[in-house]
N, CA, C and O atoms as a MOPAC input file, in Angstrom:
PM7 MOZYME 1SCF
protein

 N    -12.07400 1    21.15200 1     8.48200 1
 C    -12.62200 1    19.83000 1     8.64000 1
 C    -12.55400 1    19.42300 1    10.11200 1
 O    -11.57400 1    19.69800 1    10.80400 1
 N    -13.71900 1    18.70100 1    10.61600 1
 C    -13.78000 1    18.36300 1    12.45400 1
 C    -13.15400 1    17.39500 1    12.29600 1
 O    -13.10400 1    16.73100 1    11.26100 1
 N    -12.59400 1    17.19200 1    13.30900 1
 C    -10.98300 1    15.86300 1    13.60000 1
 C    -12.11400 1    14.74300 1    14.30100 1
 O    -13.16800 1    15.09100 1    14.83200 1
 N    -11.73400 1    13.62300 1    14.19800 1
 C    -12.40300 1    13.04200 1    14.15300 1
 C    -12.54700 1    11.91800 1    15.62200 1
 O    -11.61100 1    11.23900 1    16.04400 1
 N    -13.85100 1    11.94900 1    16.17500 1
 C    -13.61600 1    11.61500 1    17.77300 1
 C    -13.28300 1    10.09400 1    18.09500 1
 O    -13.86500 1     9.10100 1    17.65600 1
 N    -12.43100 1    10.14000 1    18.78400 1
 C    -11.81600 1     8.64800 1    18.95600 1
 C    -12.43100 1     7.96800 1    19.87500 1
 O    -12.48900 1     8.37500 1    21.03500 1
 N    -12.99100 1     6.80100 1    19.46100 1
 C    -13.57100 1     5.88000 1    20.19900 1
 C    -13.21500 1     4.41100 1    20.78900 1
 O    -13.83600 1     3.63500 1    21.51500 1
 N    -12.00000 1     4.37200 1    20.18700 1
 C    -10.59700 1     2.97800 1    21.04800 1
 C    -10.27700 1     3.49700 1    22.27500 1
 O    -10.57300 1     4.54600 1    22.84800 1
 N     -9.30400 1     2.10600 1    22.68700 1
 C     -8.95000 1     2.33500 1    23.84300 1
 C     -7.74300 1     3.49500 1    23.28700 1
 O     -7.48500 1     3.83900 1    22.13400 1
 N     -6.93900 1     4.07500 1    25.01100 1
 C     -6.05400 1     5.02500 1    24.76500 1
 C     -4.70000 1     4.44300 1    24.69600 1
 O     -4.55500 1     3.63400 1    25.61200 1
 N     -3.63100 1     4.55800 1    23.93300 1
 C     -2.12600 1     4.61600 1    23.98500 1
 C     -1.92500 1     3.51200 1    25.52500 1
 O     -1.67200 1     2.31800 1    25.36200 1
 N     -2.00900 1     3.83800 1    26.30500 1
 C     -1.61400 1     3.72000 1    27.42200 1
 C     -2.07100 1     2.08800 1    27.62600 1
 O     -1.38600 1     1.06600 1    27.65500 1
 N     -3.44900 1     2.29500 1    27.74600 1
 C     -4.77600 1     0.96200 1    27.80300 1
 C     -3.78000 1    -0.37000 1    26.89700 1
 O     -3.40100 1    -1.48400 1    27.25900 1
 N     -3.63300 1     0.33000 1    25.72100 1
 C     -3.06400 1    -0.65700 1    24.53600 1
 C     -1.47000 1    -1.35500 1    25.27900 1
 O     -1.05900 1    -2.50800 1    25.40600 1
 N     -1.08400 1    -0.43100 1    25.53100 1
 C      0.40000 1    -0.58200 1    26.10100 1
 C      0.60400 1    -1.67800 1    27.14400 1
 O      1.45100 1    -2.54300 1    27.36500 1
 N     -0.65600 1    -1.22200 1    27.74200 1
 C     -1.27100 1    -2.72600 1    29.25000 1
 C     -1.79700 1    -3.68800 1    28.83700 1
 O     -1.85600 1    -4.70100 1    29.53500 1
 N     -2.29200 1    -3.64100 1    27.66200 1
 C     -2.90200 1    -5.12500 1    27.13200 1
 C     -2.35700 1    -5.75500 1    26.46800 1
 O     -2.81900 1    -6.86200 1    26.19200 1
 N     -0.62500 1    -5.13900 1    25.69800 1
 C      0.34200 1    -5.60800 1    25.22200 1
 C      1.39500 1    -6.53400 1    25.97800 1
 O      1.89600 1    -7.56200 1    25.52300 1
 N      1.60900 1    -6.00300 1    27.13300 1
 C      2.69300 1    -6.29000 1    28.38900 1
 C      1.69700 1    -7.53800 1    28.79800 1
 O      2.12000 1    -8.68300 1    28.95900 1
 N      0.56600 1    -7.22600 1    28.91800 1
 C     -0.70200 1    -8.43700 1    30.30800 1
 C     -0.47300 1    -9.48000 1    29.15100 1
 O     -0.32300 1   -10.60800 1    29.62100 1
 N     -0.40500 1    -9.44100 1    27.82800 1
 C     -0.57800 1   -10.75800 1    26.97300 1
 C      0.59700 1   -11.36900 1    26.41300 1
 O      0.61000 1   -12.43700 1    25.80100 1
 N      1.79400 1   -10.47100 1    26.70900 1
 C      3.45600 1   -10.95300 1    26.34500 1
 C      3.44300 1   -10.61500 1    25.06300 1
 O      4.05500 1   -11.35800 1    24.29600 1
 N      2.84200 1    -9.57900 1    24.58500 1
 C      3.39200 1    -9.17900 1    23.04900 1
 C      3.36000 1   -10.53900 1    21.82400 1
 O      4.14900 1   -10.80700 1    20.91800 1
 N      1.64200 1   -11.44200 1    22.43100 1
 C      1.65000 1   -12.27900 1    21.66800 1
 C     -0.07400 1   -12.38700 1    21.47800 1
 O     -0.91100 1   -11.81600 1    22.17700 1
 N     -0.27000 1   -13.10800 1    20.55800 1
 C     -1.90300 1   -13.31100 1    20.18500 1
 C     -2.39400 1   -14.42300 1    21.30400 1
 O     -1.55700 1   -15.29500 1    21.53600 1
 N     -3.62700 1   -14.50700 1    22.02100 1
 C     -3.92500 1   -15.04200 1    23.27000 1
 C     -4.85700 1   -16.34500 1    22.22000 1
 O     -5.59900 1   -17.09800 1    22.85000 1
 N     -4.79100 1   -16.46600 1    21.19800 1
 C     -5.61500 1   -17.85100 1    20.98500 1
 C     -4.21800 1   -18.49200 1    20.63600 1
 O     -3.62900 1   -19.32800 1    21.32200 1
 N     -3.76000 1   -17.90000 1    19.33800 1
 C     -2.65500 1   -18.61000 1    18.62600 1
 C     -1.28900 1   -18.75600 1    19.21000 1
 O     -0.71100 1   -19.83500 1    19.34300 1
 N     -0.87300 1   -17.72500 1    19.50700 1
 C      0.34500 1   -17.26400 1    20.03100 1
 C      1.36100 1   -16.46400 1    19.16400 1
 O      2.11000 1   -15.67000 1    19.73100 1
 N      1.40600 1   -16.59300 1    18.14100 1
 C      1.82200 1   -15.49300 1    17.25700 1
 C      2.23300 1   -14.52900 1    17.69400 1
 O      1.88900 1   -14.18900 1    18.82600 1
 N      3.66400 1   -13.28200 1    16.46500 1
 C      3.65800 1   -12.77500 1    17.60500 1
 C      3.51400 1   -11.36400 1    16.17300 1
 O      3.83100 1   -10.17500 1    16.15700 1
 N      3.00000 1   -12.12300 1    15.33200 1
 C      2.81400 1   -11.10600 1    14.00700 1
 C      1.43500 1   -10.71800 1    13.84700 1
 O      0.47100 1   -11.46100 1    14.02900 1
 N      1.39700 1    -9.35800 1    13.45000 1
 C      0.21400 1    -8.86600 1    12.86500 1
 C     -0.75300 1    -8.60300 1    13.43600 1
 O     -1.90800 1    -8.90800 1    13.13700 1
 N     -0.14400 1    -7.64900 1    14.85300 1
 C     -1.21700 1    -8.23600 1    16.06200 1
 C     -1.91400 1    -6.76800 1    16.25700 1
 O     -1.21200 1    -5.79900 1    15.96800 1
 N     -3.14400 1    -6.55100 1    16.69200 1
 C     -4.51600 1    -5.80100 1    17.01800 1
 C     -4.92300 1    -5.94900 1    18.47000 1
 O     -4.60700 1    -6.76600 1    19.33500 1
 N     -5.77200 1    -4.83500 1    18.45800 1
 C     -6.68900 1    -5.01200 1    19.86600 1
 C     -7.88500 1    -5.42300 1    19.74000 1
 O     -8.47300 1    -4.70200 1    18.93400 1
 N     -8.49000 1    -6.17900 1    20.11700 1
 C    -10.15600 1    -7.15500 1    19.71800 1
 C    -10.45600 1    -6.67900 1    21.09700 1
 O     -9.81400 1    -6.80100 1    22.14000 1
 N    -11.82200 1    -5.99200 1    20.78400 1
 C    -12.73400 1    -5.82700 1    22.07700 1
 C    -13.87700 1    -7.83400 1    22.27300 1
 O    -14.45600 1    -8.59600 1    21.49900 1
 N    -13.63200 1    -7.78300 1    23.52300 1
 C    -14.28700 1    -9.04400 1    23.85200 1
 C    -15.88900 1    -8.52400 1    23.88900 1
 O    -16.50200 1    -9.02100 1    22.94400 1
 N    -16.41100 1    -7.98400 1    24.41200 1
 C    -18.07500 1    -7.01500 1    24.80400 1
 C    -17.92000 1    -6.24900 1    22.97000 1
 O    -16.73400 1    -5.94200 1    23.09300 1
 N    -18.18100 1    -5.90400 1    21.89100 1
 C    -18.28500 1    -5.22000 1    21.34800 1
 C    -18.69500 1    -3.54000 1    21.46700 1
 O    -19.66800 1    -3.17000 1    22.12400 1
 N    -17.98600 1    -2.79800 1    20.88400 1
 C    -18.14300 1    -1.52100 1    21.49600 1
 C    -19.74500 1    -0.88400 1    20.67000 1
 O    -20.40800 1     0.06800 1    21.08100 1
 N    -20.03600 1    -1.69400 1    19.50900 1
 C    -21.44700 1    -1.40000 1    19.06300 1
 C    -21.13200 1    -0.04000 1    17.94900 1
 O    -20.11400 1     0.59900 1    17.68100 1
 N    -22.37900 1     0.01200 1    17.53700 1
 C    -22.40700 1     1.27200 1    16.26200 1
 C    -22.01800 1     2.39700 1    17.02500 1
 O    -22.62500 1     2.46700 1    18.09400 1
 N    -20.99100 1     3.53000 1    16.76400 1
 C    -20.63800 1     4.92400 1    17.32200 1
 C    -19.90900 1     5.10700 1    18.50300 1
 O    -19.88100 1     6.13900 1    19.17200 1
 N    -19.17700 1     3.80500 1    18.78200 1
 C    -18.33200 1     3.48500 1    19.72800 1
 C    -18.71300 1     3.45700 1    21.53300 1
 O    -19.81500 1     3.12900 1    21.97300 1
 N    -17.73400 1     3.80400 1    22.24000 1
 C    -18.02100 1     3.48500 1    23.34100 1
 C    -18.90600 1     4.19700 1    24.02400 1
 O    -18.86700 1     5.42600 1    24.06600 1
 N    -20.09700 1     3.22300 1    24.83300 1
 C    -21.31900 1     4.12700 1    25.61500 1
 C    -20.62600 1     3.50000 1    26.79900 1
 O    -20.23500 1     4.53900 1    27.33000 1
 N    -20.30100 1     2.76700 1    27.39800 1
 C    -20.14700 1     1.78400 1    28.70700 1
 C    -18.49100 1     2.25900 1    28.85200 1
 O    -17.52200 1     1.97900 1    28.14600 1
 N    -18.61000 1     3.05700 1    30.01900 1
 C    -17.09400 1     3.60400 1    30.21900 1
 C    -15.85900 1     2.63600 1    30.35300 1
 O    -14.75200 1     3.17200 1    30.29700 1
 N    -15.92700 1     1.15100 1    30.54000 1
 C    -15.43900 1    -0.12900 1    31.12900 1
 C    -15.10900 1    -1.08000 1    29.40700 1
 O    -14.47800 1    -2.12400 1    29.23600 1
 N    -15.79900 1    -0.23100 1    28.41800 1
 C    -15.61000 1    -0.67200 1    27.10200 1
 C    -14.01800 1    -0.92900 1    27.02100 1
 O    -13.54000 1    -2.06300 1    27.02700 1
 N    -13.46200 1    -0.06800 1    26.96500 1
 C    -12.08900 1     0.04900 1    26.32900 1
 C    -11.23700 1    -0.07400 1    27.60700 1
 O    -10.37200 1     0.79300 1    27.73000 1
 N    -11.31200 1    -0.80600 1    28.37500 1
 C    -10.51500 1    -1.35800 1    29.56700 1
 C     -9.96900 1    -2.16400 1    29.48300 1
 O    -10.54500 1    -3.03000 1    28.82400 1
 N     -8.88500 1    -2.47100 1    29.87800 1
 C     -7.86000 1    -3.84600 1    29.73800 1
 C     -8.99700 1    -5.11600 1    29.82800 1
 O     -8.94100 1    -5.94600 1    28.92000 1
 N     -9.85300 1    -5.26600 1    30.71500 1
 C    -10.05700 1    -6.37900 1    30.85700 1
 C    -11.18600 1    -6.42300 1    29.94200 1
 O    -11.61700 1    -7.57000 1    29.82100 1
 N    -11.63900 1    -5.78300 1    29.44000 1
 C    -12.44900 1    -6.01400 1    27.67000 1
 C    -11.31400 1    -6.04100 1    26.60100 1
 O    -11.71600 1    -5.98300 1    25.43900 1
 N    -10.33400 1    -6.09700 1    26.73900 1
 C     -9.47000 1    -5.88800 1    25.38400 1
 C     -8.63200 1    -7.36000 1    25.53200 1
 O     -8.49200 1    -7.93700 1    26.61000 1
 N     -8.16700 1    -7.79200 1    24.39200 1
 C     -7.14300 1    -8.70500 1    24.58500 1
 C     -6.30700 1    -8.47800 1    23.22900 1
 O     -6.89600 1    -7.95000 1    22.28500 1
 N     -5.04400 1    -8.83000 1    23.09900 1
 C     -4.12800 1    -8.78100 1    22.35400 1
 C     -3.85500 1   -10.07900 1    20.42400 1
 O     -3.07200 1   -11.02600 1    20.35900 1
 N     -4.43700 1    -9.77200 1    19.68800 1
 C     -4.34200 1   -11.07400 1    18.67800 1
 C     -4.20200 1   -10.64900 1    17.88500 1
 O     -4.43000 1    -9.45300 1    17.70100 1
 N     -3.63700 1   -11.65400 1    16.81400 1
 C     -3.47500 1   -11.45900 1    15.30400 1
 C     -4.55400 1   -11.17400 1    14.35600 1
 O     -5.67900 1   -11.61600 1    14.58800 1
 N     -4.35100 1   -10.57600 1    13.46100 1
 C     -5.28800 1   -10.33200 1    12.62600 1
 C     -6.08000 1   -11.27600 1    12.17400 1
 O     -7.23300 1   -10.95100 1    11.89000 1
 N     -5.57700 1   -12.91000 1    11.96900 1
 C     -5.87000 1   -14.24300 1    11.51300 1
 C     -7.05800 1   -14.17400 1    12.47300 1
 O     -8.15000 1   -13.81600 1    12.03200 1
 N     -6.90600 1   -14.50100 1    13.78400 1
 C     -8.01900 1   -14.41200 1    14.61400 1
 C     -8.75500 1   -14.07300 1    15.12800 1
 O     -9.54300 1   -14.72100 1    15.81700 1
 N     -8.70600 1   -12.61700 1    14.89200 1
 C     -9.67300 1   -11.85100 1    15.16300 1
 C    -10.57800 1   -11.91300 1    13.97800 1
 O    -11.60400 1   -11.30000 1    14.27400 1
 N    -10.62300 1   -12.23400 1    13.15700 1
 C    -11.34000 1   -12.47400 1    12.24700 1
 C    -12.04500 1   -13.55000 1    12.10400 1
 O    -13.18000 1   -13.55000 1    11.62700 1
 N    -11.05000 1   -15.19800 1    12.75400 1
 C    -11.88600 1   -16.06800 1    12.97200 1
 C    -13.09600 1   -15.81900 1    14.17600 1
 O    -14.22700 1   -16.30500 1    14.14900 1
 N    -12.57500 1   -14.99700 1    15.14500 1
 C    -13.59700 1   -15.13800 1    16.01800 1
 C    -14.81500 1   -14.58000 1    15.90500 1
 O    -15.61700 1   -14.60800 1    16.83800 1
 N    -15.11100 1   -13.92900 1    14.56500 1
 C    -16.32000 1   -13.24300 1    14.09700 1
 C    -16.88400 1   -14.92500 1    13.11100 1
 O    -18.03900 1   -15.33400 1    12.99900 1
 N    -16.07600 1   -15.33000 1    12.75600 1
 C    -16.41700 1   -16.94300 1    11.49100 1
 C    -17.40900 1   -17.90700 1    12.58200 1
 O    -18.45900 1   -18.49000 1    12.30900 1
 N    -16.54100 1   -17.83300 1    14.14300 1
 C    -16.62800 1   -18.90600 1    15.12400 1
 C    -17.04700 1   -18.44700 1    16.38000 1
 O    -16.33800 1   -18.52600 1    17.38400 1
 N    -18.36700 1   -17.88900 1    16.35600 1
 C    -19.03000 1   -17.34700 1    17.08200 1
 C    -19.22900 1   -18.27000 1    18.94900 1
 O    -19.04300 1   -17.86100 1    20.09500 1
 N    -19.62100 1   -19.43400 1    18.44500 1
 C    -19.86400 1   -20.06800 1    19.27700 1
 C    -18.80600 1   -20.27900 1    20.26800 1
 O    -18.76000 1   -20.19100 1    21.49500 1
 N    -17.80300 1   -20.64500 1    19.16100 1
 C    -16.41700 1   -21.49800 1    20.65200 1
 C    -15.63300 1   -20.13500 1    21.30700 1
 O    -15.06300 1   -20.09000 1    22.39700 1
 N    -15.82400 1   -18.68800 1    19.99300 1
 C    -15.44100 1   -17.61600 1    20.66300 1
 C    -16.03500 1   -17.45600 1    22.03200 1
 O    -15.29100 1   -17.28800 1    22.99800 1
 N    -17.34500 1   -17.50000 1    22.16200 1
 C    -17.94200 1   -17.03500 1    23.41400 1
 C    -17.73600 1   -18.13200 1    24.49900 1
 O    -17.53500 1   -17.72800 1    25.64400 1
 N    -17.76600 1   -19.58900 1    24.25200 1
 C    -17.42500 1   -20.43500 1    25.16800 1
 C    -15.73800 1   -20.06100 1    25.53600 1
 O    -15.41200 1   -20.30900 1    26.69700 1
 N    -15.10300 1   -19.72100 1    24.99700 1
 C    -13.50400 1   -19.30700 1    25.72600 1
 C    -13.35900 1   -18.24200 1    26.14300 1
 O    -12.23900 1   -18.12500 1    26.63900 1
 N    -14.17700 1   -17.01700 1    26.22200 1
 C    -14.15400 1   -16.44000 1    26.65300 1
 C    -13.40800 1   -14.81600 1    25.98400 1
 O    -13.19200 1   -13.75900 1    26.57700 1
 N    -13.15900 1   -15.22400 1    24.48700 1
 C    -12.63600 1   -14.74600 1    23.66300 1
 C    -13.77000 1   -13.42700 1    23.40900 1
 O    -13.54500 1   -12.26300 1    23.74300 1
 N    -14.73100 1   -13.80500 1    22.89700 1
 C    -15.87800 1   -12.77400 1    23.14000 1
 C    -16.77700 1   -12.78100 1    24.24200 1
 O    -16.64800 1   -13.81400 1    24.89900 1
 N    -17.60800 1   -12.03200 1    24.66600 1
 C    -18.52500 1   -11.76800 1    25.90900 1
 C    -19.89500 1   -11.80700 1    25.51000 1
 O    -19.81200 1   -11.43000 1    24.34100 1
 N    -20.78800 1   -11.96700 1    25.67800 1
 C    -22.66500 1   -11.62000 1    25.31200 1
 C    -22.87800 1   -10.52600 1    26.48400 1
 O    -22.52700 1   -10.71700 1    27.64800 1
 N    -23.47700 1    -9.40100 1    26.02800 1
 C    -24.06400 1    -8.69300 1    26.77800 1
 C    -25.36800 1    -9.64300 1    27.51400 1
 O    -26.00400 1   -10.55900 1    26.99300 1
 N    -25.45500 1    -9.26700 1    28.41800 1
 C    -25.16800 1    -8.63900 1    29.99900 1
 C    -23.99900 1    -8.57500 1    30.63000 1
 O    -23.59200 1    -7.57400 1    31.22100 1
 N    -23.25600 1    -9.91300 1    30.50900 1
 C    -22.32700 1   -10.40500 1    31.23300 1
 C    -21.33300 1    -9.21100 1    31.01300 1
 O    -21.27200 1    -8.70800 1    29.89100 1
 N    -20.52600 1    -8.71900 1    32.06700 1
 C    -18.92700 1    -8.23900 1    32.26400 1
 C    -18.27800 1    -9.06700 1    31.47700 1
 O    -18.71400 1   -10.10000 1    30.97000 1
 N    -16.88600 1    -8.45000 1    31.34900 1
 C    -15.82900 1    -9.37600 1    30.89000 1
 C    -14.73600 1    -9.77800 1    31.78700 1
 O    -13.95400 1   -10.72700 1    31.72000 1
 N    -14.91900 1    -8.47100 1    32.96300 1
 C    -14.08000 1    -9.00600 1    34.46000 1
 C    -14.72000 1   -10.25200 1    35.37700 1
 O    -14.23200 1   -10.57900 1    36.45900 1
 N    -16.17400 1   -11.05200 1    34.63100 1
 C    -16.59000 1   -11.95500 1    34.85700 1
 C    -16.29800 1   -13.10700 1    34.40700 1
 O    -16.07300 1   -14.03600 1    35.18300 1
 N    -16.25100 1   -13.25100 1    33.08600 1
 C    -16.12300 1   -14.50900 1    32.40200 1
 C    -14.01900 1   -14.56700 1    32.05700 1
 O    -13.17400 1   -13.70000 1    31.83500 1
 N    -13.99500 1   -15.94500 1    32.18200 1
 C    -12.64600 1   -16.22000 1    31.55300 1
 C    -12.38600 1   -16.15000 1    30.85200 1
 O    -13.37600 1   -15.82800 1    30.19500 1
 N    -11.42600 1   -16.22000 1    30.11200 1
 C    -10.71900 1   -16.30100 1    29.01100 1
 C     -9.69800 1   -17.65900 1    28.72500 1
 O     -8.94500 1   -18.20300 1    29.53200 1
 N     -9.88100 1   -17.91300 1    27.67600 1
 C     -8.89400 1   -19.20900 1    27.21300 1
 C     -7.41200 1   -18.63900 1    26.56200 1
 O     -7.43700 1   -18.03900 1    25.48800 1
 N     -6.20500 1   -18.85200 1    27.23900 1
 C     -5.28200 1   -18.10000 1    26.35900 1
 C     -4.48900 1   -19.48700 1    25.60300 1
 O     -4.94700 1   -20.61100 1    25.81000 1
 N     -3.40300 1   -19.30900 1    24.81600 1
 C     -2.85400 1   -19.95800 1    23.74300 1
 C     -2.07500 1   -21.11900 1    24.76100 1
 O     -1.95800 1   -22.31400 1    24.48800 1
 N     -1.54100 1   -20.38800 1    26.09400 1
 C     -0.86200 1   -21.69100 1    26.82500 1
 C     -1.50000 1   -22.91800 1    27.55700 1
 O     -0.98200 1   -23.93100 1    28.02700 1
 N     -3.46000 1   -22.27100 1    27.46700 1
 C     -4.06200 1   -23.81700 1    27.43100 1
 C     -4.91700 1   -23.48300 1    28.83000 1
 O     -5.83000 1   -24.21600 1    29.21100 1
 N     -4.61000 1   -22.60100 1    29.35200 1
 C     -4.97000 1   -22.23100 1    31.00400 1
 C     -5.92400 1   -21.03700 1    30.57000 1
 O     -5.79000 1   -20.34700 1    29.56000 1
 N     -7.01200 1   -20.92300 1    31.63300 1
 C     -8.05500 1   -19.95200 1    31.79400 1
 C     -7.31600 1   -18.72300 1    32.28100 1
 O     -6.09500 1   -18.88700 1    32.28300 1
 N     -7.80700 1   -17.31500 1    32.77200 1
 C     -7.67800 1   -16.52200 1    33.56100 1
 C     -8.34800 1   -15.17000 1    33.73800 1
 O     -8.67300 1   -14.80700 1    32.60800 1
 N     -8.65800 1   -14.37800 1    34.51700 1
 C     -9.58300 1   -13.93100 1    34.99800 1
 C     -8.65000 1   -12.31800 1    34.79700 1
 O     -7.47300 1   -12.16500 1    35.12200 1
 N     -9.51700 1   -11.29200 1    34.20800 1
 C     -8.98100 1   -10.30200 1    33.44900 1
 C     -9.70600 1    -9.25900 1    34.40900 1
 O    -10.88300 1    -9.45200 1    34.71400 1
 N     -8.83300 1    -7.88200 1    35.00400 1
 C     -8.86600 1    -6.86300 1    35.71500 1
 C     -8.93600 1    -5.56400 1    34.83100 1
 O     -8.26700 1    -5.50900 1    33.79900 1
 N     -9.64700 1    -4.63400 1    35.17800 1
 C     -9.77400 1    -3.36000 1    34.32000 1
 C     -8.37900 1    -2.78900 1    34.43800 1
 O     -7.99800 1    -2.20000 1    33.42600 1
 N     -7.58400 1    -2.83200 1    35.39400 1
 C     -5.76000 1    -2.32500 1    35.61500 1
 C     -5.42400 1    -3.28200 1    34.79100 1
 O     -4.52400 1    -2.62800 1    34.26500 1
 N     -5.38500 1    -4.37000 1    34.18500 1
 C     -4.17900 1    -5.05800 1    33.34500 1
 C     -3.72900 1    -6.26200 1    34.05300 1
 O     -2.56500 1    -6.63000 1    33.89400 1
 N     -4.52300 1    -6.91400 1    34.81600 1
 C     -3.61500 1    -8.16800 1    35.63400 1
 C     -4.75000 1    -9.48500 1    35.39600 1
 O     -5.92400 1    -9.60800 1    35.74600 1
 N     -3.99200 1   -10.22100 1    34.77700 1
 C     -4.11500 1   -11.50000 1    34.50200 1
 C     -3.80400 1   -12.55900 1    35.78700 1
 O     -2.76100 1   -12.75200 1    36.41200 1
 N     -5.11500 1   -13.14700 1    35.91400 1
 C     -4.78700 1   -14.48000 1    36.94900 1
 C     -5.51800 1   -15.71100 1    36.46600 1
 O     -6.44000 1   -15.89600 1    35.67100 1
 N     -4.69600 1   -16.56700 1    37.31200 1
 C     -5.51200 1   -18.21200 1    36.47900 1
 C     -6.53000 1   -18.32000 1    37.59400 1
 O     -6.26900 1   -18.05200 1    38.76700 1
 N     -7.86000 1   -18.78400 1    37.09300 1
 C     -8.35100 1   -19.64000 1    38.26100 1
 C     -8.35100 1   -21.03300 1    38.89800 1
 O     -8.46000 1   -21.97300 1    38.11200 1
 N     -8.28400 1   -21.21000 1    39.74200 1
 C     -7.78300 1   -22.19000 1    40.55600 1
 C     -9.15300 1   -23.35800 1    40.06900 1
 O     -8.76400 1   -24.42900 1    39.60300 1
 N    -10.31000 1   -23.19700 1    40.15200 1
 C    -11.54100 1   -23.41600 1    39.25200 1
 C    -12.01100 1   -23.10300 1    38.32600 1
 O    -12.72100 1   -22.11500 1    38.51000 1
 N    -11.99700 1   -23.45300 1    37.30500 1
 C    -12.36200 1   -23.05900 1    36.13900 1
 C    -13.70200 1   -23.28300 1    35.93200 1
 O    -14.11700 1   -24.24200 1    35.28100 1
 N    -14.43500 1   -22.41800 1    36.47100 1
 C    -16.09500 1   -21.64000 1    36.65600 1
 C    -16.35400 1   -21.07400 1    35.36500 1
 O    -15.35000 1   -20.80500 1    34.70600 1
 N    -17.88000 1   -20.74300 1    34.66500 1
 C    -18.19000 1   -20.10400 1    33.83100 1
 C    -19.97300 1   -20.03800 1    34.27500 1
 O    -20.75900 1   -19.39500 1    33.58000 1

């Protein structure tokens, strides 16, 4: 039987998007039941866009919300929770649970912006 080709991020990727979010869910804060949610969707047959499975497309949440953010399309994409193609995701912000924006790096580093631009 062919093993089957993996199309997530790697061990490592996960490990950086665990540490960048404090081992907590970035809407709720929770610190149970938690997943990796691609912000850009990786689409049918996984990743074509090498930048897919990069820290700064990934963020850290609970199962609760990653699920809402498929229910709540709209306010997902206004926080920055999900992305619309064209746009990057090292472009748009993100809303995390402590109330503050911040601006997400393919290495794993989280910063606030001083303006909160979109």
């Amino acid at each position: 039987m062919k093993a089957r080709r993996r199309t997530g991020p790697t061990d490592v990727v996960k490990a950086i998007v665990h540490d960048r979010d404090g081992g907590v869910c970035v809407r709720c804060g929770t610190r149970h039941h938690l997943t990796i949610h691609h912000r850009v969707n990786r689409g049918m047959g996984g990743a074509r866009e090498e930048w897919i499975n990069q820290a700064h497309n990934l963020l850290l949440v609970c199962t609760v919300c990653n699920g809402w953010f498929e229910d709540n399309p709209r306010e997902s994409y206004e926080r920055g929770w999900k992305v619309r193609r064209p746009e990057l995701p090292g472009e748009v912000l993100v809303l995390y649970a402590d109330g503050l924006e911040y601006r997400l790096t393919p290495g794993g580093v989280r910063s606030t912006s001083v303006a909160a631009t979109r």
